[in-house]
N, C-alpha and C positions, 0 to 999 in steps of 0.2 A: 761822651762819658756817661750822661746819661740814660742815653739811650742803652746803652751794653747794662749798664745795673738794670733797668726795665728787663730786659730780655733775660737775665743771670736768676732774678726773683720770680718769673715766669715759669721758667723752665723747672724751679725747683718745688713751685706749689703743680705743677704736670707730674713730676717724677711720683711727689707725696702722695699723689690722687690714684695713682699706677698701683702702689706698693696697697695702699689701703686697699682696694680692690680686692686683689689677689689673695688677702690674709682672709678678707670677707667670705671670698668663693670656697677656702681651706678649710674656711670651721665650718661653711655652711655644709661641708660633703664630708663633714668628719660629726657633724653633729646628725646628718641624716645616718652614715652607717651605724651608727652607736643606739639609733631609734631603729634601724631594722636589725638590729642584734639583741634589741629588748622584744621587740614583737616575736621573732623567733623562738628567744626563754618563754615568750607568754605561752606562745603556741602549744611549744615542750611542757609545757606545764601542764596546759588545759589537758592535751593527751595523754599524760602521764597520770592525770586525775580522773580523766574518764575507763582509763584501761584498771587504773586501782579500785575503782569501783564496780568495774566489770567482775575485777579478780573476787572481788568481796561479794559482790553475787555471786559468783560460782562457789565460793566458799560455804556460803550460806547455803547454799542447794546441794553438797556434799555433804556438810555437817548435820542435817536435816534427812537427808537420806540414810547416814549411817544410823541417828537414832533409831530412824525407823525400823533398820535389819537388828540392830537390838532390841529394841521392843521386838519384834518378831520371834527373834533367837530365844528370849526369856520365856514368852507364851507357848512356841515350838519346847523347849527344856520342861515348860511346867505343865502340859499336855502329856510328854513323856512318861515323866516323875509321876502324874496321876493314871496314865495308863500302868506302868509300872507296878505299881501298889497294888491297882486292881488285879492284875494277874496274882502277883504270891497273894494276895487274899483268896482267890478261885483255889490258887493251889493249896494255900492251907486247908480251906474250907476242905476240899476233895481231899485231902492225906486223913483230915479229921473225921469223914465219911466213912472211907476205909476200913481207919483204924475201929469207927465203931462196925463197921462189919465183921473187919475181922473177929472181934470181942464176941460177934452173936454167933459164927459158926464156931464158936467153942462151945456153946452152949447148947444141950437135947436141943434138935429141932422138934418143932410139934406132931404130934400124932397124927399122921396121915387119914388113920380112921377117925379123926375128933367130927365129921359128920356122921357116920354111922353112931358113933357112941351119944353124941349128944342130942339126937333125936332129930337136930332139924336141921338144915344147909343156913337159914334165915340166922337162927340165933350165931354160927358160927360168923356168918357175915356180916351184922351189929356188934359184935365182939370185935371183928376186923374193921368198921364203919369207925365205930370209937377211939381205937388205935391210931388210924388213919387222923382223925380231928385234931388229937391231940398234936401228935407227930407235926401237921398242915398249922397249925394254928395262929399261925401269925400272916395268914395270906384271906382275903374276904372271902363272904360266899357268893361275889359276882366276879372272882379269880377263877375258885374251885367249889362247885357244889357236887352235892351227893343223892341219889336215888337208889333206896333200898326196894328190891324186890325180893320173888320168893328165894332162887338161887343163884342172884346176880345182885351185885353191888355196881351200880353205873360212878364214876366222877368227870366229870366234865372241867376239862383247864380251858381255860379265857388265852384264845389267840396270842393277845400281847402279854401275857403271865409266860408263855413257855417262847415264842420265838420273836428273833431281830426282826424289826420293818422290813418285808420283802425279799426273807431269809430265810435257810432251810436249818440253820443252826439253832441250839438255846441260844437262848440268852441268859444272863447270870441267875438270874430269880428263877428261869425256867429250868436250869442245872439245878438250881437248889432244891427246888419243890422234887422234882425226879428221885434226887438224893435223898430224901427222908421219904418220898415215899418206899422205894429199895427197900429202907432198914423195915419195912414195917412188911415188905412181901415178903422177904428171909425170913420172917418167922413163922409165914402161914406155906410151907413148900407145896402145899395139897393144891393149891388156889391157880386155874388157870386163867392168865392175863391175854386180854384181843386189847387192841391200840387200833382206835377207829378214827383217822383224820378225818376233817371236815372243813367246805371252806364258803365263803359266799358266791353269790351268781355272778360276781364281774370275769371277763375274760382274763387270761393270764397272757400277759404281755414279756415272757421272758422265753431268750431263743431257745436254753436249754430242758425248759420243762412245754410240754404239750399242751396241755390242760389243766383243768381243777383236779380232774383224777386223778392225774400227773402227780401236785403238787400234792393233794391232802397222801398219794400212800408214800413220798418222799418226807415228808411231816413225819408220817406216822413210824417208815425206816428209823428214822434220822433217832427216834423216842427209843423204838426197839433194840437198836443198836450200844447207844448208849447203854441202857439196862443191863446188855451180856457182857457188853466188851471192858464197859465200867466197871459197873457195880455186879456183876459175874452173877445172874439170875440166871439159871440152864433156861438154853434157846429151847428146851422142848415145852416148858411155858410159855413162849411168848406166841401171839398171832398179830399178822397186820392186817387192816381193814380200810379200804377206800371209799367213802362214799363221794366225794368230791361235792358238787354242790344240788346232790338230789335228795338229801335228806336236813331239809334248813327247820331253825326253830322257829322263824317268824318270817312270814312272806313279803314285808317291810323292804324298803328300798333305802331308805335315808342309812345314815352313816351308823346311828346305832343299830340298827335291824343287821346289816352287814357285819356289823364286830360281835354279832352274838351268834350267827351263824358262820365264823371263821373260829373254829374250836377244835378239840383233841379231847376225845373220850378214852377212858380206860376203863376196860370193864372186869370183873374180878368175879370167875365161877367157881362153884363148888363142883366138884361132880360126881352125879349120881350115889347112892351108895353103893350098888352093883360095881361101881367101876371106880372105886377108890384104891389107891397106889401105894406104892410106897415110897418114901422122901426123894425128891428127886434133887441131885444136886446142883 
């Protein structure tokens, strides 16, 4: 009897020791999957946090981009706006040109004989010298100067006063000066005008033009042209003259010596009294 209870309480602290085990192994592999299902969320996390921050740099390099095509857009619009202006101001200025041409061929042109009458070619071209100043007068005399002789009136325009860097066009100031001087050769119709380009000793480095002599009688075109087709002076006044770079003011090499022999003379004759005309239109 004893013996069978020994063996009954045995048996039931074996079974005990069974069951505890097994509940042990249950959590321990329920408490591992629940720690690989947190590493996992950690994982998704970390990646979900490196990729939002990816996104936010590329954000940031989008949004940084796009100011900069507006700031661009704005300065490209206010480049426009001021190139803009500048035209209808050309085209005002040139309507208000016209219209004072117009104004003076309503008026007697001048006496064709006013050299024969007035005794001397010289006075008539100080009379025209004067005109000229006042007309020019808000441009220096290292722009435009004047040499008066017996029956020639020389002016000299300063390279960068009449054309663009490396151009055969005016430039605004250089339209301007042409345009007032016009209104003042409309009143003298006796006076014939030579347009003598000049340029310095450097080679010319552009395919369409050949040379200096090239360039200074394309200058000096480019003057005459304007003059008939503008400001409508009869082409039988006009002369072009080429010197290119054989007839320089100073034999100087530096940068100033070059821009005083890269010039546009105009010269203004009376002619003879034997061979005085009548108004030419």
């Amino acid at each position: 009897m004893h013996n069978k209870l020994l063996l009954w309480v045995l048996c039931m602290l074996g079974l005990s020791s069974c069951v505890g085990k097994k509940k042990y192994v249950k959590e321990l592999k329920l408490r591992q999957y629940w720690e690989d299902q947190a590493n996992a969320i950690a994982d998704e996390l970390k990646a979900s946090r490196l990729e939002d921050a990816r996104q936010r740099s590329q954000l940031s390099d989008i949004s940084y981009r796009l100011d900069q095509l507006k700031a661009d857009s704005l300065q490209n619009s206010l480049l426009i706006a001021a190139h803009q202006r500048e035209t209808k101001a050309r085209e005002a200025e040139l309507v208000d040109c016209r219209q004072e041409l117009d104004s003076l061929l309503q008026i007697a042109p001048a006496d064709p004989h006013l050299v024969m009458a007035g005794g001397a070619a010289e006075d008539l071209l100080r009379e025209v010298e004067s005109s000229l100043k006042n007309r020019l007068r808000q441009y220096s005399t290292s722009e435009i100067s004047y040499v008066l002789a017996a029956e020639t009136l020389r002016m000299t325009f300063s390279d960068s006063l009449l054309f663009q860097r490396a151009s055969l066009q005016l430039n605004r100031r250089g339209l301007q000066s042409i345009g007032a001087l016009s209104l003042v050769l409309k009143k003298y119709p006796q006076l014939e005008v030579i347009v003598v380009g000049h340029t310095d000793n450097r080679p010319v480095r552009r395919t369409n033009i050949r040379d200096n002599w090239d360039l200074s009688a394309l200058r000096a075109s480019t003057i005459v042209r304007i003059l008939h087709r503008d400001f409508k002076l009869s082409a039988k006044r006009l002369t072009i003259q080429a010197r290119g770079q054989f007839d320089q003011l100073t034999t100087g090499d530096d940068a100033s010596a070059r821009a005083q022999n890269r010039r546009t003379e105009i010269v203004l004759l009376c002619p003879p009294p034997t061979e005085a005309k009548t108004p030419k239109p």
